[in-house]
C-alpha positions, 0 to 999 in steps of 0.5 A: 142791777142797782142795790140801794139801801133803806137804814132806819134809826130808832131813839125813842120816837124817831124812825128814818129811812133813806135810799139813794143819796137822802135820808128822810127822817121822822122826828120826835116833835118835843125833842131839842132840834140838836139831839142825835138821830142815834145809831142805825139798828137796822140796814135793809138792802133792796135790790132794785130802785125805790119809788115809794115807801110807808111805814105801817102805822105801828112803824114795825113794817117798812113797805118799799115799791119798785120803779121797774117790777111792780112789785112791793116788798114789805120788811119787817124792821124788827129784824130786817127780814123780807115778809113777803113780796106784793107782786102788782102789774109790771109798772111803776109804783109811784105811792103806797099808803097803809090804813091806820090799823095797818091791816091794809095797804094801798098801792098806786101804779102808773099805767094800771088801777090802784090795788088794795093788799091784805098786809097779814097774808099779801091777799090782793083785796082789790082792783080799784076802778077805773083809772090809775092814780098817782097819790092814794091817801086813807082817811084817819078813821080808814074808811074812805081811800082818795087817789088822783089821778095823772090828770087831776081826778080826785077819787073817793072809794069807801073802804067797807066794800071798795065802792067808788063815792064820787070824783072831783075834777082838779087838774094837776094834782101834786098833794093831797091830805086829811084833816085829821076828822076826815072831814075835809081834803086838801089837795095841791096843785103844780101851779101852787093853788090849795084846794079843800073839799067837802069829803061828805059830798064833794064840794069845794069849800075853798081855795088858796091863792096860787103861789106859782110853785108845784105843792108837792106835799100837805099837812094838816096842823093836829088841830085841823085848824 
């Protein structure tokens, strides 16, 4: 049995985790690039090996997936304690993603259809059909969940009864973000080629030149421009 560790850092806006040997840190935009992370406030053991991880919006909730139980434990950072444990099939977990008011969190798996998760009481909401997914990304506004599947299917399910939307076809889909208007999707691909698409009906709008490297991951400027 491994134990690893997750060590968040709090100075002023600044939250990091880290697990096995890298520590992958959220920082405050405005502050000098030589100020300090700060003290860690909080150390969480976990005992098993993390495949995935997300902040809740508010960054009190710390949400880690397992790579062998399926499980996903949820920590409240405030103090360190174990909230509760979601308990997803016996497969990997390769991304989790929280809806922008928190109350919903996401989870994709390897070999099974992504759930969707009641974070206040650990209610399973849903099974979403009908394949699984590799990357689960909300919309700004939470009412559209996109996942991609292993063979490059993209999904768009409608939050408000977990109705599937429609589906794109993009193989090798690596990445994938929202503008922030929700309007428009980029997704990567391994051989470096950007695609946006129409959200509304699915339509590509465009496509970047491939650069021959995997995007393995996207960002819209605050703009969307």
């Amino acid at each position: 049995e491994y134990t690893w560790e997750v060590v968040a850092y709090d100075n002023g806006k600044r939250i990091s985790p880290s697990f096995n040997e890298s520590t992958f840190t959220v920082v405050d935009p405005t502050a000098p690039a030589s100020a300090p992370i700060g003290d860690p406030f909080r150390t969480i053991t976990h005992t098993s090996y993390m495949e995935s991880f997300a902040f809740s919006p508010d960054s009190q909730i710390l949400a880690v997936g397992d790579d062998y139980d399926g499980a996903v434990r949820l920590w409240n950072l405030s103090n360190g304690s174990l909230l509760r444990t979601l308990q997803g099939a016996d497969d990997h977990v390769p991304s989790l993603a929280f809806s922008p008011d928190g109350q919903t969190l996401a989870m994709a798996q390897y070999f099974n259809p992504p759930q969707v998760w009641r974070v206040s009481d650990g209610t399973s909401l849903r099974t979403l059909e009908p394949e699984p997914v590799q990357r689960l990304a909300f919309s700004p506004d939470g009412n559209i969940l996109a996942g991609v599947s292993e063979g490059g299917t993209i999904y768009i399910w409608q939050t408000s009864d977990w109705t599937l939307l429609r589906s794109m076809e993009m193989g090798g889909t690596q990445s994938m973000a929202f503008s922030p208007d929700g309007n428009i999707l980029a997704t990567g691909d391994r051989a470096g080629e950007v695609t946006l698409w129409n959200v509304a009906d699915g339509t590509e709008l465009s496509a970047f030149e491939r650069i021959g490297f995997s995007t393995n991951c996207l960002a819209f400027s605050p703009d969307g421009r």
